[in-house]
C-alpha positions in Angstrom: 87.9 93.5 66.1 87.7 90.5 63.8 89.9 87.4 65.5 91.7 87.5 61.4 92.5 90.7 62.0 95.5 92.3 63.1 96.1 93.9 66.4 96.6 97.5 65.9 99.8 98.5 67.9 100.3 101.9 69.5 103.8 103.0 71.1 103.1 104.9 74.2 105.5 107.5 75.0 106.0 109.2 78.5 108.6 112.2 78.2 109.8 113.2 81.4 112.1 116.0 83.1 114.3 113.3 83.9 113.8 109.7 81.7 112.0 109.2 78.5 109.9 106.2 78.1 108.0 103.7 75.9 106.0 100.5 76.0 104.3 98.8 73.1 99.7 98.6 73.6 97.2 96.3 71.6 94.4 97.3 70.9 92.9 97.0 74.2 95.7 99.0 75.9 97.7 95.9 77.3 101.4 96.0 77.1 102.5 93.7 74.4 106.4 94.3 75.3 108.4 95.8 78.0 109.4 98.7 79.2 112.2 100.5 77.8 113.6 104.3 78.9 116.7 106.4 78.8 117.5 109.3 80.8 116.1 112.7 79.3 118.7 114.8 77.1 120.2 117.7 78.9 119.6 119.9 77.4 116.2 118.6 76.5 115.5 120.0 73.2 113.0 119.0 70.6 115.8 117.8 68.8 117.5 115.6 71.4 114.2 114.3 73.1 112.6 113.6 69.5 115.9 111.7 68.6 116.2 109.6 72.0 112.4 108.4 71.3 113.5 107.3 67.8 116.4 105.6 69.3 113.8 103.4 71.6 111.2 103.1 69.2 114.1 101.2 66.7 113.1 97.8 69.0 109.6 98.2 68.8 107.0 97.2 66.4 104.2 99.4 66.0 101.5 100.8 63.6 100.9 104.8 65.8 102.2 106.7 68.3 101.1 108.4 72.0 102.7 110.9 73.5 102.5 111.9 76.9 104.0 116.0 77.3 105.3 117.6 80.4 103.1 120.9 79.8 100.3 122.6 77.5 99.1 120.6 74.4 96.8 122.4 71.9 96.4 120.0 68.9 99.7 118.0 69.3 102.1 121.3 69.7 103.2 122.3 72.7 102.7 125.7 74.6 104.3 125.4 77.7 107.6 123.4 79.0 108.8 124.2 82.0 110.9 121.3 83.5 112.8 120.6 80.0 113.7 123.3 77.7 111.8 126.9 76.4 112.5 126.1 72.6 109.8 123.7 72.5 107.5 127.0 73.0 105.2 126.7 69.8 106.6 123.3 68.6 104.8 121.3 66.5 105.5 117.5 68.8 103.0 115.7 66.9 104.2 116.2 63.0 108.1 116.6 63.9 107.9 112.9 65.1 105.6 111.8 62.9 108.1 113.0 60.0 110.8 110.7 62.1 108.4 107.4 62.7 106.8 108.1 59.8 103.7 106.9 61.7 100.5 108.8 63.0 101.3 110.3 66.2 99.1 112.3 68.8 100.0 114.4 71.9 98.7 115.0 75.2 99.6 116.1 78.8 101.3 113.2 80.9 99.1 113.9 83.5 95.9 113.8 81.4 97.4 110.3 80.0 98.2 109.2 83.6 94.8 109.7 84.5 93.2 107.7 81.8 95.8 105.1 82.8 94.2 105.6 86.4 90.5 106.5 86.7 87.3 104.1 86.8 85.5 106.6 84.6 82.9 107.3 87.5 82.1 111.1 89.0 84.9 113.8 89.5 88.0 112.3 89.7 91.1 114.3 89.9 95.0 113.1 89.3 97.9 114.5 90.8 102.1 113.3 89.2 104.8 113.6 91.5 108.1 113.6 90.0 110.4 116.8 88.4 106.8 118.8 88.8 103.5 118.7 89.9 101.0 117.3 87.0 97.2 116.9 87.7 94.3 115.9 85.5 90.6 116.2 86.2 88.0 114.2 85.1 84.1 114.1 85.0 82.6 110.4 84.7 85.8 109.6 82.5 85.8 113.2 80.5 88.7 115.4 80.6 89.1 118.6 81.5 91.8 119.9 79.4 95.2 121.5 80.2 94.3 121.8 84.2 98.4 122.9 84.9 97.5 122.7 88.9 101.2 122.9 89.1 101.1 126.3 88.5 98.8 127.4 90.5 99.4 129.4 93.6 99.5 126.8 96.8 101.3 128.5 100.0 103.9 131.0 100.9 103.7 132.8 97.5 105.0 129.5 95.7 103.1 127.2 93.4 102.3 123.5 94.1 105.2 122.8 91.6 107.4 125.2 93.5 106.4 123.4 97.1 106.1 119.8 95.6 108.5 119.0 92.9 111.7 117.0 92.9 113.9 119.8 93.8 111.8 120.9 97.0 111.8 117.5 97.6 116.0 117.1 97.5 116.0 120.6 99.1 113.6 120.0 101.7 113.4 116.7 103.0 111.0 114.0 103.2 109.4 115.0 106.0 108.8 118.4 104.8 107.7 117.7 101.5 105.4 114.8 103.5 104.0 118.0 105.1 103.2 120.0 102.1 101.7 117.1 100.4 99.1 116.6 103.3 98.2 119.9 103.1 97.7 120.1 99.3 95.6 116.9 99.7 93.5 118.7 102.0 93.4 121.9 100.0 92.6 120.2 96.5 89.6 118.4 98.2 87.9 121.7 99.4 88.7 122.9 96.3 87.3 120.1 93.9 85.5 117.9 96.2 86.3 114.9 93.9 85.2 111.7 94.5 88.8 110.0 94.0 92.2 111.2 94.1 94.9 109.2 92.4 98.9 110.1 93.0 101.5 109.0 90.5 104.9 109.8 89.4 108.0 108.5 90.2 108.0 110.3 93.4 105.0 109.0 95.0 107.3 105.7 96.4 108.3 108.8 98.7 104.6 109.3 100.8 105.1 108.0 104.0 101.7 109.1 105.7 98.2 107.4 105.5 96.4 109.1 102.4 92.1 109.7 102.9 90.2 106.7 102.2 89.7 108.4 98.6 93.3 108.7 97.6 95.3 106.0 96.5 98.9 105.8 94.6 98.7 104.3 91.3 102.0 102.3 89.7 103.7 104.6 87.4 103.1 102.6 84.4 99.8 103.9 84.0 101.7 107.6 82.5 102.5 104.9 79.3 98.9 102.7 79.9 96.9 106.1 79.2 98.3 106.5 75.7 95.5 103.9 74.4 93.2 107.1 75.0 94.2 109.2 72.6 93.2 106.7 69.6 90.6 105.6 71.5 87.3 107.8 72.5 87.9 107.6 76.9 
């Protein structure tokens, strides 16, 4: 970029089961501005999620707009929601918010924007969220493999990793439980991938009270809003 140009400024939105929020990137992906969020609608529809992003975009200035989605993205609508609410089966994110920001906007899995947030972009390198679900995002020397939804795969005792890992199993559970099943998804996700690194975010990770592998590490939870750069710029 030209030093008489203009940064380009992207909000980066991070929708989750329970808080919505946004931060302000250059064009490098540094935060130019604070974090802002507000507790996710209930009921979370389209309409109420798309109208509490407008509500903390009004503070920001910004020229486009990343989205990071709970569930399946296919060309900025989304297919699957299952922490927030089924009408946004088939909903077209990416023009319905565009139409409110009036501003380009693109969307992507949070977990797939957490990773990009997260990764050094060398060998297989897999991401797991902990928070109202299970995310996780897989990567190949920095490439994404799309719409991974580990969450809902099978993990032990007939229930998914979501089922055995999420914020309810968590409050239902315990600590030391849930501590339990983590280790052992660890474990299992290594045979299963053998990645190279392992990265844990979400707003449950502050929760992990066991040593990790020497490949694992927790990442700060910023990096679900850090990611968004990504989806303007080739990762």
């Amino acid at each position: 970029m030209n030093q008489s140009e203009p940064s380009i400024l992207t909000l980066s939105v991070d929708i989750g089961g329970s808080g919505i929020k946004v931060i302000v990137l250059d064009d490098l992906g540094n935060p130019v501005s604070d974090r802002s969020r507000l507790k996710t609608p209930k009921p979370a529809t389209p309409e109420a999620v798309i109208k509490t992003i407008v509500t903390l975009a009004k503070a920001e200035t910004f020229d486009r707009v990343a989205v990071g989605f709970p569930g399946v993205i296919h060309n900025g609508v989304t297919y699957t929601a299952v922490n927030l609410d089924s009408s946004w089966i088939g909903f077209d994110l990416a023009n319905a918010l565009s139409e409110k920001l009036e501003k380009p906007v693109r969307v992507a899995n949070d977990a797939d924007i957490q990773g990009w947030g997260a990764i050094s972009g060398k060998g297989l390198e897999l991401v797991i969220t902990l928070g109202t679900g299970f995310g996780a995002a897989l990567f190949i020397d920095g490439k994404l493999v799309p719409n991974l939804e580990m969450g809902h795969h099978p993990f032990r005792k007939g229930e998914t990793y979501e089922q055995q890992l999420g914020r309810e199993a968590l409050e239902r559970k315990g600590k030391k439980k849930w501590n339990s099943r983590l280790a052992k998804a660890i474990a299992n996700l290594e045979h299963l991938f053998n990645y190279d690194n392992l990265y844990i975010g979400g707003g449950e990770a502050k929760n992990i009270n066991f040593e990790l592998p020497s490949n694992a590490k927790v990442v700060p939870n910023v990096a679900g809003l850090l990611g968004g750069i990504k989806l303007f710029v080739n990762s």
